[in-house]
Residue, then its C-alpha position, 0 to 999 in steps of 0.5 A: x261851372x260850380x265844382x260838385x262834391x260828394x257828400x262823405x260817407x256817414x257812419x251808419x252807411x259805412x258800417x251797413x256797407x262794412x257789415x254786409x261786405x262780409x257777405x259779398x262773395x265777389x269783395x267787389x264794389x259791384x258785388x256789394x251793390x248786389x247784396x244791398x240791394x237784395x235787402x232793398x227787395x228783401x225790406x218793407x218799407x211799411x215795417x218801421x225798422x225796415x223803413x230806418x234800413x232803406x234810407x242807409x241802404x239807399x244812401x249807401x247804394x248811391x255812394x256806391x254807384x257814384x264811386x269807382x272801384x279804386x276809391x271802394x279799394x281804399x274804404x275802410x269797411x272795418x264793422x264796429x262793435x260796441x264794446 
């Protein structure tokens, strides 16, 4: 049986998940899916700019579910301004 790996976690995802984590009351991999996902509701995929957000929110809820409390723990969720 072929071994599954998880695909890393991009750039945009890492950043969206560490932008969105400072409103994440909990600090909680649970409570950070809840956030992303009420901007999930929140997004109109009609809207261009939201459609750009889905695909990362998406992607970074997946990452998400997929891994366990320990390895959110170890993120780095450090938001990157450019200078």
């Amino acid at each position: 049986m072929a071994k599954i790996t998880k695909r890393p976690i991009g750039y945009e995802e890492q950043q969206l998940m560490a932008i969105h984590n400072l409103n994440n009351d909990a600090g909680t991999r649970l409570g950070l899916i809840d956030v992303l996902e009420e901007i999930r509701k929140a997004s109109d995929p009609d809207i261009p700019e939201d459609a750009d957000l889905l695909v990362y929110t998406d992607a970074a809820l997946a990452h998400l579910r997929e891994m366990s409390d320990e390895e959110f723990e170890a993120l780095d969720l450090t938001v990157d301004f450019p200078e």
